[in-house]
C-alpha positions in Angstrom: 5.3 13.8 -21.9 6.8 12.7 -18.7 9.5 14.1 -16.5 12.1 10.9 -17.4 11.5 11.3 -21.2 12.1 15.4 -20.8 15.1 15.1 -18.9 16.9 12.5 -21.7 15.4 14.7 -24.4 17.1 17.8 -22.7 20.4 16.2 -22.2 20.5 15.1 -25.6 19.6 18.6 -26.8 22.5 20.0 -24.4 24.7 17.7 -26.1 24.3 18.2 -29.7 24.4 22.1 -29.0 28.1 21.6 -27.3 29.4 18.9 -29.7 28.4 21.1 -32.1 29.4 24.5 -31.3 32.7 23.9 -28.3 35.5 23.5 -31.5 34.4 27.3 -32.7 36.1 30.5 -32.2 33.1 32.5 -31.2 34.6 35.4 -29.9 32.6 38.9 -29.0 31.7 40.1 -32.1 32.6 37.3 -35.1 31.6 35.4 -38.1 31.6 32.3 -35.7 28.9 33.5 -33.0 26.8 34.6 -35.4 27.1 30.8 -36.9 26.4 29.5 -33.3 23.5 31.8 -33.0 22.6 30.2 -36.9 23.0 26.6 -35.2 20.5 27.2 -32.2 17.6 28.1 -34.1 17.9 24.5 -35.4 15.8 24.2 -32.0 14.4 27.9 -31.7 12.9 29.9 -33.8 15.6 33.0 -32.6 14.9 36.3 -33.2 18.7 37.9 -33.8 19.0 41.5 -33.0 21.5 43.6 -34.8 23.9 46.7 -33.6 26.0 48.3 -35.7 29.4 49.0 -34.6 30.0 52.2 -32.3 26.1 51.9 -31.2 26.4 54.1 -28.0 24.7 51.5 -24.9 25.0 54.2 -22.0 28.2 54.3 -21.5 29.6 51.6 -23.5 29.8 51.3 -27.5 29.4 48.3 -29.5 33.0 46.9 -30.3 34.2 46.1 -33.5 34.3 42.3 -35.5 37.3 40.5 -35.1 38.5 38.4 -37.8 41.7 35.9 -37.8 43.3 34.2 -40.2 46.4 33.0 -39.2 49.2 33.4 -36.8 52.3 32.0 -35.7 56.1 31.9 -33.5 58.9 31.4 -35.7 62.6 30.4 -34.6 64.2 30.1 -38.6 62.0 27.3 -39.9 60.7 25.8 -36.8 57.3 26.7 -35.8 56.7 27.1 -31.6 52.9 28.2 -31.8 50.6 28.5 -34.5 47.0 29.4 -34.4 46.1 26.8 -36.5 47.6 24.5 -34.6 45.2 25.7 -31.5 43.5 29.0 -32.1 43.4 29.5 -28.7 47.4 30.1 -28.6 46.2 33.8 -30.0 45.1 36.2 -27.5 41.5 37.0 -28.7 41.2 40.6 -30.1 44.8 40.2 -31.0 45.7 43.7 -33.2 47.7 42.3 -36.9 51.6 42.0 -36.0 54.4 41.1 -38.4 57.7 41.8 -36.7 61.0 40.0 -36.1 61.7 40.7 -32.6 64.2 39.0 -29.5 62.7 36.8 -27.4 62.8 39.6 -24.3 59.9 41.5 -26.2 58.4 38.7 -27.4 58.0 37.8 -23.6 55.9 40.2 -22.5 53.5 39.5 -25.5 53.0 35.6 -24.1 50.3 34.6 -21.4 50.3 31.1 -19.4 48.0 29.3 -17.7 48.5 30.0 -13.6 47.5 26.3 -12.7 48.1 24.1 -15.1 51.2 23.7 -16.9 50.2 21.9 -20.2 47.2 24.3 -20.8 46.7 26.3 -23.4 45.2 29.3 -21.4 42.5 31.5 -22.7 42.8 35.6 -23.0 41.4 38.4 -24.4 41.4 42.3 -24.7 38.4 43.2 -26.0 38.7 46.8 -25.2 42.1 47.9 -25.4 44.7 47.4 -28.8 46.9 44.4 -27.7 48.4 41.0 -29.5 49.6 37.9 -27.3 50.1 34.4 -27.6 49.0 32.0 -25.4 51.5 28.8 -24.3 52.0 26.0 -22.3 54.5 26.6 -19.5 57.2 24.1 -22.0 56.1 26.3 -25.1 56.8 29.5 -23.4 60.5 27.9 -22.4 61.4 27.7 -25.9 61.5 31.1 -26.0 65.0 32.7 -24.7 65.3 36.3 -24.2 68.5 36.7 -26.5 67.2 35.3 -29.5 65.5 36.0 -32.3 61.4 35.6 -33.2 59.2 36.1 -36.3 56.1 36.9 -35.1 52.7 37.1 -37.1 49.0 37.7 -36.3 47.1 38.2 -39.9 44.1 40.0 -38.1 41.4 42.6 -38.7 38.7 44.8 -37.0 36.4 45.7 -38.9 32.9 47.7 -38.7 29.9 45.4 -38.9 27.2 44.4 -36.2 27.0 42.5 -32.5 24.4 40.3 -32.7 22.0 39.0 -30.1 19.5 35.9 -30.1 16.2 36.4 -28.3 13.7 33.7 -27.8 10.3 34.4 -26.0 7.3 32.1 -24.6 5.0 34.1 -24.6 2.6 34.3 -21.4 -0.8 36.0 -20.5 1.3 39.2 -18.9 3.5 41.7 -19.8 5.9 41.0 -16.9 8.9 39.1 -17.8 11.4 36.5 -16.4 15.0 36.2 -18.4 17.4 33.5 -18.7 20.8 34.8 -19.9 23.8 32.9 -21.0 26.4 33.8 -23.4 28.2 31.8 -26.2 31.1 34.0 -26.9 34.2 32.2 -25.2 35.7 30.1 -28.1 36.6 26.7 -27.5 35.3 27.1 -23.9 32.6 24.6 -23.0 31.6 25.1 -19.0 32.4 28.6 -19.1 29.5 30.0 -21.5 28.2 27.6 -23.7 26.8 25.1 -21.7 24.3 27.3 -20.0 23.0 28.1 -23.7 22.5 25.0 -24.3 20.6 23.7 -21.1 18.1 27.3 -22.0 17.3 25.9 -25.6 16.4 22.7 -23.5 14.0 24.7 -21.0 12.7 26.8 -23.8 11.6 23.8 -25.6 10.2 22.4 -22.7 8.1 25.5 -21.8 7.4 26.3 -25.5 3.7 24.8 -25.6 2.4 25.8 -21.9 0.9 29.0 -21.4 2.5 30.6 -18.4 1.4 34.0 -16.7 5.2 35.0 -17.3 6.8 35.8 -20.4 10.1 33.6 -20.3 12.7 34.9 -22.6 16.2 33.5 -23.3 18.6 35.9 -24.7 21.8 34.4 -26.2 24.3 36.9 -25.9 28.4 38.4 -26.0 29.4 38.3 -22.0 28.7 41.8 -20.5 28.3 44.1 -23.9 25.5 42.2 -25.2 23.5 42.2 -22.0 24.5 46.0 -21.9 23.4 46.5 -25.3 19.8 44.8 -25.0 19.1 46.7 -22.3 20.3 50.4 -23.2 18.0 49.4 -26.3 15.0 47.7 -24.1 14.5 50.6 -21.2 11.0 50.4 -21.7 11.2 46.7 -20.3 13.1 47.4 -17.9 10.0 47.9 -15.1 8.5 44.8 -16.6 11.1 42.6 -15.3 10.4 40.8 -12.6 13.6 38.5 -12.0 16.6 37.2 -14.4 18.6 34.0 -13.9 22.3 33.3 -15.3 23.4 30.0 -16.5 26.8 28.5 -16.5 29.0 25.9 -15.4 26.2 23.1 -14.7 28.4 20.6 -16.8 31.0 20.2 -13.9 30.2 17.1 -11.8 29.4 18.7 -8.1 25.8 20.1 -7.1 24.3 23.5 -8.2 24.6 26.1 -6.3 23.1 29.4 -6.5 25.0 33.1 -6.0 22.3 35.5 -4.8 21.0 39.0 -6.2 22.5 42.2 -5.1 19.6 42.9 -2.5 18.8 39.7 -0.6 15.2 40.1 0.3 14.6 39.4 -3.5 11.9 36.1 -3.6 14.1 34.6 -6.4 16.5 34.0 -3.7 14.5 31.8 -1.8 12.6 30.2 -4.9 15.9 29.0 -6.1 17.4 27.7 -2.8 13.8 25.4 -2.3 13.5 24.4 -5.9 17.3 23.4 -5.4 16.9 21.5 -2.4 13.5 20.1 -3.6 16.2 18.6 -6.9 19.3 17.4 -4.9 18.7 17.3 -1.0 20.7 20.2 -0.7 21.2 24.0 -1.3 23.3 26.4 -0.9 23.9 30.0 -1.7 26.5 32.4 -1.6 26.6 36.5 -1.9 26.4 38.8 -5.1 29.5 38.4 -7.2 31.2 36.1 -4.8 30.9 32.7 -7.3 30.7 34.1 -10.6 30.1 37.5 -12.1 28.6 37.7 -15.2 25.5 39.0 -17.0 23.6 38.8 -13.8 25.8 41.9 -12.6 24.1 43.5 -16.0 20.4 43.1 -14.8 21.1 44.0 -11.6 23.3 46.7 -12.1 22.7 50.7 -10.6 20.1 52.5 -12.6 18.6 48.7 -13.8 18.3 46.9 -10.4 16.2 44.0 -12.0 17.0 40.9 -8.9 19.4 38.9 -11.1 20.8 35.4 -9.8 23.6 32.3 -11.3 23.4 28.8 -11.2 26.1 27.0 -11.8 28.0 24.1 -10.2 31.0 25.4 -9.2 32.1 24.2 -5.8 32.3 27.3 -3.9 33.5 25.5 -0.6 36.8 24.1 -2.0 37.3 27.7 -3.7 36.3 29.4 -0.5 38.9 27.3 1.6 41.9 27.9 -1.3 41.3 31.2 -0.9 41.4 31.0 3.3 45.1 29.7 2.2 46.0 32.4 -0.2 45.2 34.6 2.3 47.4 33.2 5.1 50.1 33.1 2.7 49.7 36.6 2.1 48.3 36.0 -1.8 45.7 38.6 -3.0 44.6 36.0 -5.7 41.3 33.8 -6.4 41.0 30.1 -7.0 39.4 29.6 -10.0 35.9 28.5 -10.5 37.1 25.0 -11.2 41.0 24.3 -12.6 40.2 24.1 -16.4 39.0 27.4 -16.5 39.9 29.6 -19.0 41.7 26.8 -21.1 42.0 24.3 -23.9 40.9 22.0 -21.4 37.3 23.8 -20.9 36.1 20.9 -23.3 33.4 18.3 -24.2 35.4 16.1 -22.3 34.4 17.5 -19.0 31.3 18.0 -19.6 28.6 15.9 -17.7 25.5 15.8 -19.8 23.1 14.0 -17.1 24.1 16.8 -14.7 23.2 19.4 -17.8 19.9 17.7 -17.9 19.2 17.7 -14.3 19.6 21.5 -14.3 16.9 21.4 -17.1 14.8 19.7 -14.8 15.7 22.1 -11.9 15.1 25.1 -13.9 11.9 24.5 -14.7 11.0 23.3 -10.8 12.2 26.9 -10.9 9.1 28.2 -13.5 6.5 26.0 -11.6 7.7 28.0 -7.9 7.2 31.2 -10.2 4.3 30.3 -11.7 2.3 28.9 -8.6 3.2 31.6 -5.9 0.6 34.6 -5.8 -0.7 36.7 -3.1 -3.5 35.3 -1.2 -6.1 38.5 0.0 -8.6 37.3 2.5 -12.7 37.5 1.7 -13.6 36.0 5.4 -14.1 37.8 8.5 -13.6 35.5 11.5 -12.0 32.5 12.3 -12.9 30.0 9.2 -14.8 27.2 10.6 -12.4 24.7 9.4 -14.6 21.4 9.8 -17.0 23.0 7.2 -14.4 23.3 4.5 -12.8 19.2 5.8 -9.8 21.7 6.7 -9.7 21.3 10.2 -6.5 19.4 12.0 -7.4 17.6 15.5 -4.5 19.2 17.9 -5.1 15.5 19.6 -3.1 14.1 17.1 -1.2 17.2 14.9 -1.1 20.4 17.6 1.5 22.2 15.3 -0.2 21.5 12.1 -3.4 22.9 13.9 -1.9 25.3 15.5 -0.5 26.1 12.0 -3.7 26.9 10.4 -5.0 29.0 13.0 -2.1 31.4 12.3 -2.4 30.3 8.7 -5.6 33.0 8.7 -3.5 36.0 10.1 -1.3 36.2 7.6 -3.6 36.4 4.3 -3.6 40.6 3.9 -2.1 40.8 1.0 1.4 41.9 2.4 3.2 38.1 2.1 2.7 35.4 -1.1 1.9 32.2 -0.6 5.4 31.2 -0.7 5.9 34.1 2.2 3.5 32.1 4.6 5.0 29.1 3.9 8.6 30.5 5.4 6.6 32.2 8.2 5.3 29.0 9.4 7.8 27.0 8.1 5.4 25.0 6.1 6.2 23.7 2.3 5.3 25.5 -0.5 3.7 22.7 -1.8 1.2 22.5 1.1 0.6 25.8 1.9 -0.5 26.1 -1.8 -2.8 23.0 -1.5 -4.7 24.5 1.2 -4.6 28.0 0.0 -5.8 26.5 -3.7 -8.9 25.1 -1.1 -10.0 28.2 0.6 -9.5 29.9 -2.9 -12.2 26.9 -4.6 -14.8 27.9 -1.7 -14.2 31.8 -2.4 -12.6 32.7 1.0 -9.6 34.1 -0.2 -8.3 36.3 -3.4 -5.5 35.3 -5.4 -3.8 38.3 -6.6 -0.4 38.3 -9.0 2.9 39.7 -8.2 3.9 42.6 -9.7 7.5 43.1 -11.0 8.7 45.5 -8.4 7.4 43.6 -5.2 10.3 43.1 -3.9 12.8 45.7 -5.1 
């Protein structure tokens, strides 16, 4: 299959996965992500894992389902907001309220979006016994302090189970690579949804190789379902080499990539070459500074598995609106782009050739993975290089032969392949041609990289 054919494949795969599933109400625990997780194994053969409600997951419990029928503002027969109208007008996890109250109460149930006046803005209290409505800044006019409201939210909680979908290619080891992405932000299309549907892409483009790597995809609720798969999975935990979290690649700017906790980790640097291998460029940006999501899961104290994000959020812009909040004496963040957390999070921004291209990146990403190893040397000496059609004439490439003279000090097992290649500030690529050649005449070892190398 070639590379053009996989990357329109994957962008229509992206594509039918968010036309299908952005108009849902998949909230934490609800009918509706289970329903998206029903939808993706139209591609995957998911495996869904089930946790009953009040599961201890260290120190965490699994929350209850939410359910939602209807809800609404009243003024005597004139409807403000109703949840049918948008379902997004009701604060997610909303508690049931039926109440005629004045407008000055009613106030401090109603949320508004910070940036943009006719959005409808997303919000949610998971954790904590709360209703709200969500408005547009004209909505939220309507309603005067003085006056009068009937109020309804028709909700329940109820005990059931979260549920989590798991899909693995299976390789020849029993270390592990994970891609996380979560679905549960209802109507949201950047923010979650996309990154699920660019990993069903990858997984079907990985599902008939046979990697070293086990690659498996969870599809999960942000934060508790991560922390619930792994409180469950501790034995896996060691087995872990890296994870990588997926969001926000269906905005229209580069990817960029926000860093594990410790920096040293390889994944690091295997994302920032694939990336600038893809697009010219790369950049990368602290822990937690871009976006913090299920990556601060795997890489959290106690677990400490080197978790990054892609996304394509562009960090400069945000990083200079911030600069300004701060000289105006604002503790506040710019947001990760200015439909976020909103009715306008839709399929209309989405770019599906950029959620293809991130396909395509990620699995650059697997190949780095797969190909780096740790060379061991088998030679004493200096390898006489003409003998092997290795040598360089310094007449007309001194660097590159200077290159592979110190090339043969550094195979001792301590570095990876893609380890020399930064010390001599060689490409990967290159450095595993000629490693693949002392390796074919049995001058070197190639050993595999455990999980904790570089922990």
């Amino acid at each position: 299959m070639t590379q053009a054919f996989d990357t329109i494949n994957s962008q229509q795969i992206a594509e039918d996965i968010v036309t299908q599933l952005a108009n849902s109400n998949r909230n934490l625990v609800s009918d509706e992500f289970e329903e998206g997780l029903d939808y993706l194994r139209k591609y995957l053969d998911l495996n869904i894992l089930r946790y009953k409600t009040g599961t201890p997951c260290w120190t965490w419990n699994v929350p209850r389902k939410w359910r939602i029928r209807d809800a609404y503002i009243k003024q005597g027969n004139k409807e403000i907001v109703s949840f049918k109208e948008h379902p997004l007008h009701v604060m997610s996890y909303s508690i049931p309220v039926e109440s005629k109250i004045k407008g000055e109460e009613l106030l401090k149930h109603v949320f508004v979006h910070n940036h943009i006046p006719e959005a409808i803005p997303y919000e949610f209290s998971f954790y904590k016994p709360r209703w709200g409505f969500c408005l547009t800044h004209a909505q939220k006019k309507e309603i005067r302090p003085g006056e009068n409201y009937e109020v309804r939210i028709d909700s329940e909680l109820v005990d059931d189970h979260l549920s989590i979908g798991e899909y693995t290619v299976r390789g020849t080891s029993d270390e592990h690579i994970f891609f996380l992405s979560h679905i549960d932000h209802p109507y949201q299309v950047n923010d979650g949804l996309i990154g699920a549907a660019v990993h069903v892409a990858l997984a079907k483009r990985l599902e008939n190789e046979r990697p070293y790597y086990n690659y498996t995809f969870l599809f999960v609720s942000e934060t508790i379902g991560s922390i619930t798969y792994l409180s469950h999975h501790e034995d896996l935990i060691p087995k872990i080499r890296y994870a990588v979290f997926v969001e926000m690649v269906g905005l229209d700017n580069p990817l960029v990539l926000q860093r594990s906790y410790k920096e040293q980790a390889l994944i690091n640097q295997y994302a920032l070459y694939a990336m600038k291998k893809r697009q010219g460029e790369s950049r990368g940006y602290p822990f937690l500074t871009v976006a913090g999501n299920d990556e601060k899961i795997f890489d959290s104290p106690g677990v400490g598995i080197p978790a990054i994000s892609i996304t394509r959020i562009d960090q400069e812009k945000r990083l200079r609106e911030n600069r300004e909040f701060q000289v105006r004496g604002e503790y506040r963040s710019a947001p990760p782009y200015p439909e976020y957390h909103s009715h306008l999070d839709n399929v209309q921004l989405v770019n599906y050739p950029k959620a293809g291209e991130t396909v395509d990146y990620l699995y650059d990403l697997v190949r780095v993975l797969e190909e780096d190893f740790i060379p061991v040397r088998k030679f004493k000496g200096p390898i006489f290089l003409s003998k092997y059609d290795l040598w360089i004439d310094w007449r007309t490439d001194l660097e590159m032969s200077e290159k592979m003279l110190w090339l043969m000090y550094l195979l001792e097992g301590k570095l990876t392949a893609f380890q020399v290649a930064q010390e001599l500030n060689m490409d990967f690529q290159k450095v595993l041609d000629i490693l693949n050649r002392l390796h074919e005449e049995g001058l070197i070892e190639k050993r595999k990289i455990h999980a904790g190398f570089d922990r």
